[in-house]
N, C-alpha and C positions, 0 to 999 in steps of 0.2 A: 504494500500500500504506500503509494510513494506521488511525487509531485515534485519538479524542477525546482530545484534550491534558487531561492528570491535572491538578485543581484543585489548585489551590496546597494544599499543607498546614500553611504558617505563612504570616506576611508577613517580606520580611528580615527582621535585626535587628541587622546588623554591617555596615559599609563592602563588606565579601568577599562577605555575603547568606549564608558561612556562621553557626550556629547556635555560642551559647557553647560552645567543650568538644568540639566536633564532632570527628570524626576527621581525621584528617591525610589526605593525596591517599592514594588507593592505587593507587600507581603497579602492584602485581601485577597489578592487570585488565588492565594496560597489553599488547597481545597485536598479533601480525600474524597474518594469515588471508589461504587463498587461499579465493576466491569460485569461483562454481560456473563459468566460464568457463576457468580455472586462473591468473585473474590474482592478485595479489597486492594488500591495502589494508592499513589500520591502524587496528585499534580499541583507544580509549582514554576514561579519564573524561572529563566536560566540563570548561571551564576558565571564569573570568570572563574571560580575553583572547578564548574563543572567540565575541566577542558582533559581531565585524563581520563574522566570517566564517560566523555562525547567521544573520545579515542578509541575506547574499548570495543561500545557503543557501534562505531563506524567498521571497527574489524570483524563485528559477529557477524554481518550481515552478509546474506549469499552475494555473487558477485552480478547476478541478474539485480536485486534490489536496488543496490548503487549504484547499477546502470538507468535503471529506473527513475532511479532520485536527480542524478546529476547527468546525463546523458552522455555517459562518458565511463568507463572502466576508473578508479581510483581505490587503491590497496588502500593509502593510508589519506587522511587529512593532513594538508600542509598545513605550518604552523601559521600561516597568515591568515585562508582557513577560520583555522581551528579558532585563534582570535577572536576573528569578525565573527564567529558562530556564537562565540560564549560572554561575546560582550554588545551587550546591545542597552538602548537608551529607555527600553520598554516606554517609550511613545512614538515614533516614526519608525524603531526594528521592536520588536517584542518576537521573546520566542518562551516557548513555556514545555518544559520536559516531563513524563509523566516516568514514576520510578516506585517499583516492586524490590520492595526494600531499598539498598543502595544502588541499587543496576538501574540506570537509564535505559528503559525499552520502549520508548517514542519519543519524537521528539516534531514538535508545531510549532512555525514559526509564520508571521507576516510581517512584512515592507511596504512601508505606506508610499505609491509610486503618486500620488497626485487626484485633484479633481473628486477625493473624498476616495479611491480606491485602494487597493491595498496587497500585493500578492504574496497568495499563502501555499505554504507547503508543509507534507508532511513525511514523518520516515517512521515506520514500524517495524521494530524487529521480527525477524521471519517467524521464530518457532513463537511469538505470541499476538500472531496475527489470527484475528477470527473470535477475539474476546470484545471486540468492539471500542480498543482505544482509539481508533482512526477519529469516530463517532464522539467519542467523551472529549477527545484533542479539540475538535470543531467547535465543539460547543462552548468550552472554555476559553479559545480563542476568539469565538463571534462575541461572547460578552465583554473583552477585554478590550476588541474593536470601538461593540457599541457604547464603550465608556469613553475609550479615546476620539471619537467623532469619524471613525471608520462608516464608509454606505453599505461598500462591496467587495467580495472577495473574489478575485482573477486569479487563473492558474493556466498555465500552461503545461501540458502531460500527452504523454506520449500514448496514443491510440490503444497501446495493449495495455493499457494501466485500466482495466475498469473497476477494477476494484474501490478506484482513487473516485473516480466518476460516480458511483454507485453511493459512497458516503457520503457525497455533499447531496446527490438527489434524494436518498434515504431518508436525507433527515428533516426533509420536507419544505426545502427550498425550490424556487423556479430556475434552474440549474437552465442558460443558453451555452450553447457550443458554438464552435466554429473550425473546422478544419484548416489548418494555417500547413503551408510548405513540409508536411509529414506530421505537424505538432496540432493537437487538439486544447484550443483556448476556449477558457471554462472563466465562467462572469454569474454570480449569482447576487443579491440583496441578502445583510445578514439582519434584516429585521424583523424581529419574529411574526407570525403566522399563526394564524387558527390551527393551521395542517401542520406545522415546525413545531408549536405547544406542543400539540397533539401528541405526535411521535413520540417529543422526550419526554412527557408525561408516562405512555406505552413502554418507554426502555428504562426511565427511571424505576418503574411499578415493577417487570418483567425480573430487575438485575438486582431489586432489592429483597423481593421473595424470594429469588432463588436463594438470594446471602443468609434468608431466617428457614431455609428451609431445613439444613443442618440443627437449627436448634428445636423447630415442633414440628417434623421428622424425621428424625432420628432413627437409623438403621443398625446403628452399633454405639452405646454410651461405656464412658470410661467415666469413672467413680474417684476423685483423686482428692487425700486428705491429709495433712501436717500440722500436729500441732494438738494439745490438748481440747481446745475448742473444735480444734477443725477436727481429729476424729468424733467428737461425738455428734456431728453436723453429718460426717459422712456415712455414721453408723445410722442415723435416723434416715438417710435417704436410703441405703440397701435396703433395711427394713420396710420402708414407703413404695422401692421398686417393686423389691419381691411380694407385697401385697395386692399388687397389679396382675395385670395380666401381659403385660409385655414380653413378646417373642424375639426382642433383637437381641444382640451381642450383650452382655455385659461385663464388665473387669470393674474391680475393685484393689487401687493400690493405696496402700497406707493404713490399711487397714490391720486387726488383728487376725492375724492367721493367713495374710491376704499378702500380694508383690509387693515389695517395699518400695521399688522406685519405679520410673517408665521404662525403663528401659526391659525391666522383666515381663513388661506384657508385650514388646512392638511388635511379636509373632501373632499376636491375637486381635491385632489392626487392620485393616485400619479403621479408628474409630468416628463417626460423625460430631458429637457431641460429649464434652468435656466438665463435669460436674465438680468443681474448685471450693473447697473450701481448706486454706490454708495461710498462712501469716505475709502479713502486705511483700515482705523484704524479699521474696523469694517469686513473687510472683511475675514480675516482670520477664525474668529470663525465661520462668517455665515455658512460658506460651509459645517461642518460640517451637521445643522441642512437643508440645503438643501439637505443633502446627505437622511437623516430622510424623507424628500419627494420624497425618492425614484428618485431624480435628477441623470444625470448619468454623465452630462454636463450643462458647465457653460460658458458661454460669458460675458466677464468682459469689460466694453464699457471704464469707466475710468481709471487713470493713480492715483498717488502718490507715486508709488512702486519705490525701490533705488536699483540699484545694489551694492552699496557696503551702509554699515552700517554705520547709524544717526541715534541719539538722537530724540525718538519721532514718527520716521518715519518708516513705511512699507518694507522688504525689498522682494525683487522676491523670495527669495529663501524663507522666512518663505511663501509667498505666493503659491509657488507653494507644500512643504512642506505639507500645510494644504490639498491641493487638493488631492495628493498624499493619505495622511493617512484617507483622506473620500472617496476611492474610485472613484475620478470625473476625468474627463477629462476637461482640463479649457482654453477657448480660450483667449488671451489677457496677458496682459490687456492694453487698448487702441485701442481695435479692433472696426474696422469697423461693424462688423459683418457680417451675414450669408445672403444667399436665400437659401431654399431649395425648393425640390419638391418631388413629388410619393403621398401615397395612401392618403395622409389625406391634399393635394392640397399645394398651393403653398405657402410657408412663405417667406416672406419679412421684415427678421429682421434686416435691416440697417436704417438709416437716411433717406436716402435716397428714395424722392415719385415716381424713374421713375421703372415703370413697366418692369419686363421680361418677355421675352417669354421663356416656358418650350421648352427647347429642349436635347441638349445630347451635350454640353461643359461644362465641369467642369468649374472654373476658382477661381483663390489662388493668396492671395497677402498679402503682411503684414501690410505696414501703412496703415491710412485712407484717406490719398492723392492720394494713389494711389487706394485702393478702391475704393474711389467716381469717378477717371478718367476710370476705368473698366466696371462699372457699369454703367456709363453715356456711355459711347461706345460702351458698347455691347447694349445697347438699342438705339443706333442711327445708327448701324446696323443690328435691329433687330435678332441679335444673340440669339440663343436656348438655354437656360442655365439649364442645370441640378442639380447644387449648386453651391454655390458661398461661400469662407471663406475669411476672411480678419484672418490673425494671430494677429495684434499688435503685441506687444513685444515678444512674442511667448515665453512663459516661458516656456512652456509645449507642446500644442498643434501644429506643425509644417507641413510646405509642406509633409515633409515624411511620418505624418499622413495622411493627405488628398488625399496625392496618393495610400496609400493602401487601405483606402477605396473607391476612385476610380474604384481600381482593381477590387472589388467585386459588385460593382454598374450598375448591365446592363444597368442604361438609359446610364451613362457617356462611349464616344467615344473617345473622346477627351480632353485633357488635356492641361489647358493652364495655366502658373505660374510664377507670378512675384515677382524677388527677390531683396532687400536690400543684402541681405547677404547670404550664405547656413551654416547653423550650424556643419551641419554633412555630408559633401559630402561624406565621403564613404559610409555611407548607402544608400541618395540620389541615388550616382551610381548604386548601386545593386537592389534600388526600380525603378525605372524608368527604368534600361532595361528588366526587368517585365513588366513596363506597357507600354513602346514603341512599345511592341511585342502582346498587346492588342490593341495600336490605338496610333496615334500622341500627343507625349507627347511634349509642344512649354514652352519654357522660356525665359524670359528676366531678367537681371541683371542689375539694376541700375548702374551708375558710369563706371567709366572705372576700377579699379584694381577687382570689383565682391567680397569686405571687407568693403563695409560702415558700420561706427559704429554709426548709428543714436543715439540720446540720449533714455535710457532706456534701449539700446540691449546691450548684453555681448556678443561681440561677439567675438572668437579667432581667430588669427590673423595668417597667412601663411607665410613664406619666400617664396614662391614661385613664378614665374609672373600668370600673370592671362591667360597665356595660359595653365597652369597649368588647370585650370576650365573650359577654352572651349576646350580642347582634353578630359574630363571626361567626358561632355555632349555627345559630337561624340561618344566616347566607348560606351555609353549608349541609343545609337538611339536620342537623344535626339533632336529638331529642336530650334537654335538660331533666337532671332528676337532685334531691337535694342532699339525699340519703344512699348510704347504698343500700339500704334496703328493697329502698324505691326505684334503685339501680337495677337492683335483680327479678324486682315485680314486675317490672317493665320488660325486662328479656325475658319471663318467662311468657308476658301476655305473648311478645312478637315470634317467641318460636313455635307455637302451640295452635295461634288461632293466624286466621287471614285477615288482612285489614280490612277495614268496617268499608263497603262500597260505598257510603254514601252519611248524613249527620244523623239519618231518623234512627231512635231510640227507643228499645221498647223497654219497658221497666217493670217489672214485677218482684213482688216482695207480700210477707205477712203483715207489714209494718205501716199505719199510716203514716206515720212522721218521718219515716224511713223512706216513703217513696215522697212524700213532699220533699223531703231535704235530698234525694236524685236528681228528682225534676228541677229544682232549684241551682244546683251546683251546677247540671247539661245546659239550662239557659244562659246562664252567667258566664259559660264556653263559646256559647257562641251554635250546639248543639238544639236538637229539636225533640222533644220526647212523641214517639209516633202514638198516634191517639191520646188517651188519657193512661196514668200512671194505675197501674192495676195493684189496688192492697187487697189482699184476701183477707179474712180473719186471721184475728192470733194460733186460734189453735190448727190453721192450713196443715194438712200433711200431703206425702204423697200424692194422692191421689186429686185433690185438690187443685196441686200444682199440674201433673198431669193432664189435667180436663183443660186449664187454662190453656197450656204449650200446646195439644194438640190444636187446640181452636188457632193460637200464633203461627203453628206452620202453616197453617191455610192461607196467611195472610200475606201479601207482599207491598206493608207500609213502613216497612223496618227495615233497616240496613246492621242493629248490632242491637246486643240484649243484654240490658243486666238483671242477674236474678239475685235476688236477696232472700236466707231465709234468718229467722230468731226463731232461738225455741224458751215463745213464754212460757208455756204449760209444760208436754213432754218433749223429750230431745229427738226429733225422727230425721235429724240433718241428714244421718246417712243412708237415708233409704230417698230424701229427696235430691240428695246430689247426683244418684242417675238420672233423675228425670232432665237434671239441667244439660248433664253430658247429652243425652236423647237430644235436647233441643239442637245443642252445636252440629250433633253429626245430620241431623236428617236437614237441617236449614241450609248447613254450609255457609252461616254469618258468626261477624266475631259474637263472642258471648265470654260473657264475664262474670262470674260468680261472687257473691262474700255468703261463705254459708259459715253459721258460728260458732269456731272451735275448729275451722278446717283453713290453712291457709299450705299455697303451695301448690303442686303437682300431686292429688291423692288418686287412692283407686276409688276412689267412691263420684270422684267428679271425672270419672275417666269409662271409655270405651272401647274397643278393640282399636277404632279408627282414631277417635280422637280426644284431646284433654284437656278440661276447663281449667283457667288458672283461679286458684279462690285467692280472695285475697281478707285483711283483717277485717278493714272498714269499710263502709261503702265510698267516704270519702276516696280513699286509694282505689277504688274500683271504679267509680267514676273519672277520676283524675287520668288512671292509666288507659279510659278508653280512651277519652278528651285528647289523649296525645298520640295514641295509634290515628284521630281522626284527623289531626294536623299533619302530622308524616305523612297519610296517605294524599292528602292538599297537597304540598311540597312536590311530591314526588309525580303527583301528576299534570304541574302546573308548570306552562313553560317558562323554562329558565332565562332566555333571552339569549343575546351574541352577546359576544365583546364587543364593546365599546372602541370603534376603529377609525374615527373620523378620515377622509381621505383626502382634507385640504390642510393637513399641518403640516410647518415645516422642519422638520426635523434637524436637518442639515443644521439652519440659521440657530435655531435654537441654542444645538450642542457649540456653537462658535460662540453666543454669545455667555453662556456662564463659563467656556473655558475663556475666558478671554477676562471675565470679571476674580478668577481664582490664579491668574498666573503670578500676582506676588502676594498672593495670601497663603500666608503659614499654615499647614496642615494641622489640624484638630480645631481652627477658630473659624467662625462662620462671618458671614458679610449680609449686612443689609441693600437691596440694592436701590438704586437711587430711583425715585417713581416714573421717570422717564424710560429707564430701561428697564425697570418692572414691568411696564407695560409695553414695551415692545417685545420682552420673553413670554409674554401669555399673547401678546398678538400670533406670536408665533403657532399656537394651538388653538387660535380662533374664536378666544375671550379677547375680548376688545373692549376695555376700561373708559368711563366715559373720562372726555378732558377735561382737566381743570387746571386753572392757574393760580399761579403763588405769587401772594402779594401782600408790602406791608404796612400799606396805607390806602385810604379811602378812597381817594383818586385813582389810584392802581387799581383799586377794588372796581368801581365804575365804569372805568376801560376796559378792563377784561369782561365786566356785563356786557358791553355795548357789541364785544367780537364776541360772546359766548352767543350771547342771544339773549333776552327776557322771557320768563322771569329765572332765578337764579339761586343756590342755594350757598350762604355761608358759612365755613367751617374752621375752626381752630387747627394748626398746625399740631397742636399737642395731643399726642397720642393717648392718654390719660383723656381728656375732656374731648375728643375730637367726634364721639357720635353718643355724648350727654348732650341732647336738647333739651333737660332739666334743667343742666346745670349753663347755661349758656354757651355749649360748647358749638353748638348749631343753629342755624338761623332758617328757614326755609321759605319758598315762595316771596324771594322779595322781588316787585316788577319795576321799580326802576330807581334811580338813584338816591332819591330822598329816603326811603323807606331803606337802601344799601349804605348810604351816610350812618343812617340814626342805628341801625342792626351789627355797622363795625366799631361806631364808640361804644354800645354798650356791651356787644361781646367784649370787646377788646380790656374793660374795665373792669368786666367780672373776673375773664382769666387773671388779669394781673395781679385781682385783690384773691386768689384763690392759690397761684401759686406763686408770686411773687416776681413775675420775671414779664417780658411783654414775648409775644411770640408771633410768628405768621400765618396768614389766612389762606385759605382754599378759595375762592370760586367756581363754581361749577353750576353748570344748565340744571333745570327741573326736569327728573324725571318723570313717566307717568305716573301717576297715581297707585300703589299697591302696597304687597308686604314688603317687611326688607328681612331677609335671609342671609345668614353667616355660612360660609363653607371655606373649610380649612384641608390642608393636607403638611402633614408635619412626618418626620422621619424618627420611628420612636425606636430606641434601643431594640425592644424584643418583638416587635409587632415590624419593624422594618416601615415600610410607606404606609399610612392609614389615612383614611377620608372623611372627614366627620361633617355632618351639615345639621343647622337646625333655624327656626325664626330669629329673627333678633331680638334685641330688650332684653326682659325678663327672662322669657322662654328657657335663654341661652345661660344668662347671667346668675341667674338666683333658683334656677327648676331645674338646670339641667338637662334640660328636654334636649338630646344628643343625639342623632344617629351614627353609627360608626360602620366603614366598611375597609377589607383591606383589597387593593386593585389587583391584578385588574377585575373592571369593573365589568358586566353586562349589561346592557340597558336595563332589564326587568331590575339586578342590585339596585341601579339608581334612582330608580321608580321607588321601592321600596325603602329605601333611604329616605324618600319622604313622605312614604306611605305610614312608616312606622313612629313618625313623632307625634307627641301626644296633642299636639299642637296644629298637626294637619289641617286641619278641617278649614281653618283659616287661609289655607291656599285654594281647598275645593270647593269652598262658597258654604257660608258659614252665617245662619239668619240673613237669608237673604241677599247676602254679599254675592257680586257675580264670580263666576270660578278665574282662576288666576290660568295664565301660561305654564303649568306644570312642563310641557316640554321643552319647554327655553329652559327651566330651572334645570333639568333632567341634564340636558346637554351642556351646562355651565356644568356641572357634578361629573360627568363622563369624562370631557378634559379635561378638567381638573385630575380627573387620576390618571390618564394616560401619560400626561405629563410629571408627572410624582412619580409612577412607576415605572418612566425611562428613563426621566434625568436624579438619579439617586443625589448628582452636585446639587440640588434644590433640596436646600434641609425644612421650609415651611413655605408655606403659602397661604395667606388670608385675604379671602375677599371677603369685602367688608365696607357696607352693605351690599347684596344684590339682592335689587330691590324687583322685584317680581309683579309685572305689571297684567294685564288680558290680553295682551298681546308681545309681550316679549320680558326678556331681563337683561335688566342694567347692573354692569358692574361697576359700581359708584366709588371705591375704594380699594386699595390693594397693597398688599406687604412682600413682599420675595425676600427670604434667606437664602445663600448658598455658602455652602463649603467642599471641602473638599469629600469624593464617597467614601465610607465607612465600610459598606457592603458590596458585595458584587452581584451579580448581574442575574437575577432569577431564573432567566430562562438558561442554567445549565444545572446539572447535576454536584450536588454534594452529598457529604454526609456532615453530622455536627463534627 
């Protein structure tokens, strides 16, 4: 896989071969990736030290390859070469090496030749061609383009190379050719795509299941224990194994009576998954030699590891470091650990002695507190588990693992997951409304802000509120639970029953106040209760209930049932929980039970075919339909496109914040000045209205007279600048006198308010409507996020927030204002006529499109836009830029 090595584009001119002034390393491209095998490597820039191991690099390769690359037979790189290869300015040459352990086995580079283009190439070693680095190299490099203001990537390659050809078309770009004098010239746009997402969405999902698939299937585990603590961890796991029914391999070393080291088992290898619990000091090197057993994954039960660096001690980052360069994938450490199941029967690699039932719920969690309360739950409601993860500290292995191989996992239906914290909610987002759109994906979030920083976890930290994280879950079909109780009541409703077709509800109970209080709680859903709420008497039995159901199957006004029984008099629960099972099988609607004294998966609410889930209260049985009937909304509601506007200009844009950051110091942001803040949003098709700065009455009046009448007055001061309470705004003044009397008396309030005299705005009236705040800021842990909501109070003192993370789809940005509590006031509200929701929509769209390309834009507020029947004005505007922090979403990482 190879492409003509890019002509120098200077000759050195420094000791380093970097360029005066050139930027600094960018350690952000700095990235680990799992390759399409599900192993693990490491791409990063090049270096001048990487010049003996580009040497080595250049000697493994067959001698077709080289010819390939360079068009030309070449044994060894000359040292001039070798140089210009390993010194580059990483802004006009960038190359970036991808490396399995220390061995450089690829290597992507681009030369920016002019006019925005840029030509790229690549070289892959032969014997690890076919893993898909050609693919992972592109992708790292088209982000590191689209940072540096790169459009297109041009190649020249020689006709028998299709393999070369094939990666760049693959990955879902409009790949032209052109046959040149024997040479094939290749030109493609590296700006992502619906179809280019798409793909790396398909190879990220594809390459990181197969990475978890060593850990929840497992064809051969090794048991491996040191250390007082750590044998009695590994003796509770044999005894957990061998309580299973698990048919693969299994070895136990370190045990009593058992191989003392690895090396006495390697004949009985090779093992897929690697069950660790032993003292921090040792662990690092193990992995390696577990990797030598063919390990693929590893579960790290104990702790000692430091986030930040001691004397002595372990730290996460050398730990997960080691996994990284042995190829593993590694759970922990402090993890609960695993169940799995499939062909080689059921592992039960926790502490824990109580038995699962195989079924088709995932379920994910990261302490071992909450492990062992999942685990003890789902077997006291007989819950079906298809695998079970505890993360621990999650240095590596994470929810966002576990749910893509969920994705790919036909027993898993269902998805249920418990969090301390989320690491990386924007992938989160993007993986989960994947897999929402495969089956109910249920989370719970410890604490109230959804940022616990337990001890051990590094976790980053948000400016944001925490509704911030329940409108990302919404975006992404996701189902809220508070408890895990309620966690587990929910996965038992979604594996058991079908979702409700439709909101009618049929309600039956012994209880008058029982079905009032149904009916009550379905309305206030938003639910219908079909006909009237049926209370039998208290002492209903059997038969009773019976008479009712069959009369119900007759009926087709109902789409899901809740039955409720109390036993006032005598107890006949369990002679009426068949009749509720009856109702599920013969109707084929959801149905939901609380019968009292039975919660769970029993045999009494069960039938050959199918199982009612009971639950305590009616409340959680109400609750849990109320949310299977919102999923099935979600998932049947169309989701919209992205948001792709086709008149931005890209180009201009990326020129002008690198042009406002070339001497601005890295980590400090810049305000920019209002003239080119608004030529940077001109560039994406928000077009700010004008206004002049002026700081006298006369100047005030002139600029009326070019703006136009009538005209509104505003304080320079950021603080008072949109207080019309406080004198900070003036509005609707039509002509001079009335702009006279409106600048001494602003002018005199600011001054006796904050003690200083400051300057005025001018600006035209717009039409008449709401005014609306939409911001886009770049937050530590959320990455780009988009928040919009009314102005004034709404925003100020309620909060009334919408939050999305980009990109966007139209229907998100609909929704984003569909979801504030304050809507209604844009959709005609007592009378008021309806506002331009789609101008507001389309001001929200670019706003994130441009947040989530140009990562240099650290915030953005507009401020007002003012929402009128016929369009929006953006009356105000703020731009930060610094330098990116992050790289470029549309490639592949791991944390």
């Amino acid at each position: 896989m190879h492409s003509q090595e890019p002509a120098a584009a200077s000759e050195p001119r420094a000791a380093d071969g970097a360029e005066p002034g050139a930027p600094e390393y960018p350690a952000h491209w700095e990235a680990d990736v799992v390759l399409r095998d599900g192993s693990t490597a490491r791409i990063r820039p090049i270096r001048p030290d990487d010049a003996d191991a580009l040497q080595r690099f250049h000697a493994r390769q067959s001698p077709e390859s080289i010819y390939l690359r360079f068009f030309a037979p070449l044994e060894r790189l000359p040292d001039r070469d070798l140089h210009r290869f390993t010194n580059v300015d990483h802004s006009d040459r960038v190359a970036l090496v991808l490396l399995l352990g220390d061995d450089i086995v690829a290597v992507g580079r681009f030369d920016r030749v002019g006019g925005g283009d840029a030509e790229v190439a690549f070289n892959v070693l032969d014997d690890v061609q076919g893993k898909g680095l050609g693919s992972v190299l592109l992708e790292h490099l088209a982000a590191a383009g689209r940072e540096l203001g790169v459009r297109r990537f041009v190649a020249d390659v020689l006709p028998q190379n299709t393999r070369m050809v094939r990666v760049f078309s693959d990955a879902g770009y409009d790949v032209d050719q052109a046959l040149d004098d024997g040479v094939l010239a290749v030109s493609f746009t590296i700006r992502p795509t619906d179809r280019s997402l798409a793909v790396l969405a398909e190879r990220e999902q594809r390459a990181e299941a197969l990475s978890m698939a060593g850990l929840l299937d497992p064809g051969a585990v090794l048991v491996y224990a040191a250390g007082p603590d750590g044998v009695r961890f590994g003796e509770r796991l044999r005894a957990a194994i061998e309580g299973g029914d698990y048919a693969g391999t299994v070895r136990c070393v370190g045990l009593p009576g058992g191989p003392a080291t690895l090396a006495d088992v390697a004949d009985a290898g090779p093992f897929d998954l690697a069950l660790v619990a032993a003292p921090a000091v040792g662990v690092p090197a193990m992995l390696g030699d577990l990797a030598g057993l063919g390990v693929h994954g590893v579960v790290l039960y104990s702790g000692g590891f430091t986030t930040a660096t001691h004397e002595g001690r372990v730290t996460q980052r050398v730990l997960v470091r080691a996994a990284r360069e042995a190829g593993l994938r590694l759970v922990g450490p402090h993890s609960f650990g695993l169940v799995t199941g499939g062909a080689n029967g059921h592992l039960n690699a926790t502490t824990s002695q109580r038995p699962l039932r195989e079924g088709t719920v995932g379920l994910f969690c990261q302490s071992g507190a909450a492990g062992l309360a999942m685990v003890t739950g789902a077997a006291e409601r007989d819950l079906g588990v298809s695998s079970f993860l505890s993360a621990g500290h999650r240095v590596d292995v994470s929810g966002n693992d576990t749910m893509q191989f969920w994705l790919a996992d036909e027993r898993t239906r269902v998805s249920a997951l418990r969090f301390e914290s989320i690491g990386n909610p924007r992938k989160f987002s993007r993986v989960a409304r994947r897999l929402s759109g495969k089956g109910p994906v249920i989370t719970m979030i410890a604490g109230t802000t959804g940022q616990l920083n337990p001890p051990g976890h590094a976790v980053r930290i948000s400016r944001e509120p925490r509704r911030a994280l329940d409108e990302l879950m919404r975006q992404a079909g996701v189902i809220s639970a508070e408890t895990i109780p309620e966690l587990l009541d929910l996965a038992t409703l979604f594996s058991e029953q079908p979702l409700p077709a439709g909101r009618r509800v049929l309600v039956l109970t012994n209880s008058g106040t029982q079905a009032a209080v149904i009916a009550e709680l379905l309305a206030g859903a938003g639910l219908e209760v079909a006909g009237t709420p049926i209370a039998l008497v208290p002492s209903a039995g059997p038969a009773a209930y019976r008479e009712v159901i069959d009369a119900a199957l007759a009926r087709d006004d109902w789409d899901a049932a809740i039955v409720a029984y109390v036993p006032i008099l005598d107890d006949v629960g369990s002679a009426v929980g068949p009749e509720i099972a009856r109702l599920a099988e013969r109707s084929g609607r959801t149905t939901v039970a609380c019968v009292f004294g039975t919660a769970g998966l029993t045999p009494e609410l069960a039938t050959a075919q199918v199982r009612v889930p009971g639950f305590s209260t009616v409340e959680a049985a109400t609750h849990a339909l109320v949310q299977a009937a919102r999923y099935q909304d979600w998932r049947s509601a169309d989701r919209g496109r992205r948001v792709d506007p086709d008149d931005i200009d890209r180009r201009r844009a990326k020129e002008l914040v690198q042009a406002e950051l070339a001497d601005l110091p890295r980590g400090l942001t810049k305000r920019l000045s209002p003239e080119r803040a608004a030529e940077l949003l001109a560039t994406h098709g928000l077009h700010k209205w004008r206004e002049v700065t002026v700081t006298g009455a006369d100047a005030a009046v002139t600029a009326a007279e070019e703006l136009g009448w009538p005209v509104a007055l505003k304080t320079s001061d950021e603080v008072l600048r949109h207080r019309a309470d406080l004198g900070g705004v003036r509005l609707d003044l039509s002509n001079p006198a009335e702009l006279r009397e409106a600048f001494a008396q602003s002018e005199a309030r600011v001054r006796a308010m904050v003690g200083r005299g400051t300057t005025f705005d001018v600006q035209s009236m717009a039409p008449t409507g709401a005014a609306c705040v939409i911001r886009a800021t770049e937050d530590e842990l959320y990455g780009p996020i988009i928040s919009a909501g009314l102005g004034g109070d709404a925003v100020e003192l309620l909060g009334d927030v919408s939050y999305r993370v980009p990109p966007l789809t139209d229907v998100d940005a609909l929704e984003m204002i569909r979801s504030l509590r304050a809507s209604a006031r844009l959709f005609g509200h007592r009378g008021l006529p309806a506002l331009d929701i789609a101008a507001l929509t389309d001001v929200i769209g670019r706003v994130s499109v441009l947040k989530d390309e140009l990562a240099e834009v650290t915030s953005i507020t507009l401020n007002p836009v003012l929402v009128s029947e016929t369009g929006a004005a953006i009356l105000g505007a703020a731009v930060d830029v610094g330098h990116p922090a992050r790289g470029d979403a549309a490639r592949r990482v791991l944390p």
